[in-house]
N, C-alpha and C positions, 0 to 999 in steps of 0.2 A: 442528477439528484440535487436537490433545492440543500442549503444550511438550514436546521433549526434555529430559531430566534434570531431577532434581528441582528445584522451583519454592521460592522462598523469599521471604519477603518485606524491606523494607529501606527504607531512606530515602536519597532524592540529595541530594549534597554538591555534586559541581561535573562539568563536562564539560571533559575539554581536548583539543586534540591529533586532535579529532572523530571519534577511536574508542577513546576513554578514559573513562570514568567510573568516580569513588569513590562507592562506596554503605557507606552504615552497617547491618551486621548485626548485631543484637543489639548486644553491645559492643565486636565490631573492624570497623576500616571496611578496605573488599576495594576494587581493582580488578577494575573489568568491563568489557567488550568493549561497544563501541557501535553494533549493525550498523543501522546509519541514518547518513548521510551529509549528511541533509537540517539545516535550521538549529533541526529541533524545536518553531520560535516558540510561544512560551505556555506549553511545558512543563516549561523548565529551570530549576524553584524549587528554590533551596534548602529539605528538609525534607519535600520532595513521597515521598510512599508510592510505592516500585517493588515490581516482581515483577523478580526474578532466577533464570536460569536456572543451575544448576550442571554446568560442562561435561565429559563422560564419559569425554573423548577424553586420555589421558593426556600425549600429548605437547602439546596445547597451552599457548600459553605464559600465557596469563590463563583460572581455573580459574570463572569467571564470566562469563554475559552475561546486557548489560541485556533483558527483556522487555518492560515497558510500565510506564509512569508514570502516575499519578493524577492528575488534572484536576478540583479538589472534589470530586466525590462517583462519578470515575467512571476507569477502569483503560484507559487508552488503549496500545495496542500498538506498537510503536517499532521492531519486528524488518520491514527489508524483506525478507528473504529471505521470507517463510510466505506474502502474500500471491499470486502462482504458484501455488504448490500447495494452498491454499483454494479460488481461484475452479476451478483445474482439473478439481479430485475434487467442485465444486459441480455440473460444469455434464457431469464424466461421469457423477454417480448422477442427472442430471437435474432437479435441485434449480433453479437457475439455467438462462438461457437456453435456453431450451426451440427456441428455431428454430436453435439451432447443431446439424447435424447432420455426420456421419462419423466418420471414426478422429483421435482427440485424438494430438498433441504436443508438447512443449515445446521452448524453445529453436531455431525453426527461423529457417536464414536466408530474406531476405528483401529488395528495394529494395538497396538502396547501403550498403552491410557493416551492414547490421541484423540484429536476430536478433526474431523476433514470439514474445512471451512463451509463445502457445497457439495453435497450429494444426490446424484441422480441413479435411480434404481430404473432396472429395465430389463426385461425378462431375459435377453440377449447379454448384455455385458452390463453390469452397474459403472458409472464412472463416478470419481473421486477430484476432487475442484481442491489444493491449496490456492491458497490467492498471499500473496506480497505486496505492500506497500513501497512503492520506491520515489524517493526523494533525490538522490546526489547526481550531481552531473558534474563533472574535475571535467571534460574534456568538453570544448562545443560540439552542440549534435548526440552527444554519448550521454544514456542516461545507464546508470551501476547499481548494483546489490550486491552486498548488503554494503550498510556505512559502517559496518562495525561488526564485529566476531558474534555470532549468532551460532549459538549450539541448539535453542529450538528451531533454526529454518535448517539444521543439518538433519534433526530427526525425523522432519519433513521429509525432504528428501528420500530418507531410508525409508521411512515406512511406506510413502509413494511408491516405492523401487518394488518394495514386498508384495504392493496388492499387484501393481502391473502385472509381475512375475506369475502372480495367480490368476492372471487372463482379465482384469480389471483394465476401463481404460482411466489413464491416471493422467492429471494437467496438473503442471505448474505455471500460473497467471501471475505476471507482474504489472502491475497499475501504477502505471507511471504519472506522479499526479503535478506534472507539468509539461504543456507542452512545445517547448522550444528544442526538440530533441526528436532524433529518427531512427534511431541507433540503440539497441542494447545488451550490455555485456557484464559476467560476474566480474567482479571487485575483487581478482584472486587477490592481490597487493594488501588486502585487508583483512581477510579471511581463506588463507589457502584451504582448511579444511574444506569450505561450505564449496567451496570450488571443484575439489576431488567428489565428492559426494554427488553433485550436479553431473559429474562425467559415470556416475554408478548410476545415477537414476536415468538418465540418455541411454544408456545401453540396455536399462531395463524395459524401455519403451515408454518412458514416462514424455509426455510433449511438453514444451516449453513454447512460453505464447507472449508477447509483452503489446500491451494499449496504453496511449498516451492519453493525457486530461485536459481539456481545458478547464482552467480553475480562475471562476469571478465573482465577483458579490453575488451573482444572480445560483453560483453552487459549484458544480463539480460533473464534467459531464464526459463522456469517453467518445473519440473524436479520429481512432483511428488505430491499426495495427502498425507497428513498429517492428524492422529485421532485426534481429538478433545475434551477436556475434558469430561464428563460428569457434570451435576451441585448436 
């Protein structure tokens, strides 16, 4: 998946406000848009290399957003909005998950005012697609989820559990949007809850699936299945 608007590169100053960041271009430093909401851990060095997108849309009010930061020697993706439409156009040209089968959609409801990021109806079984963005790697090789205590990826989980349990087949996708890692595993240390939940939705038959990214000026492209811890 290509970046909208031309791609730039730059160096991060600081984050505030958690959808604010000053990046250094060239000789003037810009505000940029920060669409990650998550705590980033590990990435927010001063000096660290980004990719910046320049945004097309005349009326917005910030003329930049952040893309993805550098992690020593490697371009990690930070945009939650692309992971959706990566796994979706993976798993419609049939690249990915090969047992999902019917007519794909996004955003459908779902359980208890949920929305299921990817929905596939099929007269046999419907399946149900959460998809995750994961950013953090503390251990070389090891990429984690979540960076930070997440009470929507728990509810996730549950409701995953729910439809499974009613004969649904149900994926939890994590998109790993760097790939210098081979390796994936929950972040109990971070969030025990989202960790016990993970072990309700496993026994409810929900599968767990994680793909690494390569991520460069030229976008963001999925490049490979990664194992998965055991618990």
């Amino acid at each position: 998946m290509n970046y909208k608007g031309e791609i730039l590169e730059g160096f991060f100053i600081k984050r505030y406000k958690r959808f604010f960041v000053d990046i250094k271009i060239g000789a003037k430093v810009v505000t940029a848009y920060c669409p990650n909401t998550g705590s980033l851990l590990g990435l927010l060095n001063e000096g660290s290399k980004v990719l910046v997108a320049k945004v097309e849309n005349p009326n917005a009010k910030l003329k930049y957003r952040l893309e993805a930061i550098k992690d020593l020697k490697t371009f990690v993706g930070i945009n939650t909005s692309l992971p959706n439409d990566i796994v979706f156009n993976a798993i419609k040209e049939n690249k990915i998950l090969h047992e999902i089968k019917g007519d794909l959609k996004k955003e459908v409801k779902y359980g208890k005012n949920s929305r299921v990021d990817i929905y596939a109806s099929h007269p046999k079984a419907d399946s149900f697609i959460e998809v995750k963005s994961v950013t953090l790697s503390r251990e070389k090789n090891l990429a984690e989820f979540p960076d930070a205590i997440t009470s929507r990826g728990s509810k996730h989980l549950l409701e995953l559990s729910n439809m499974s349990t009613k004969g649904s087949n149900c994926f939890l996708i994590y998109l790993i949007q760097r790939d210098d890692v081979d390796r994936f595993s929950i972040a109990k240390d971070l969030d025990n809850n989202y960790y016990e939940n993970s072990l309700i939705a496993k026994k409810s038959g929900v599968k767990f699936r994680a793909f690494k990214c390569n991520v460069s000026l030229k976008g963001i492209n999925i490049i490979g299945e990664i194992k998965i811890d055991e618990d």
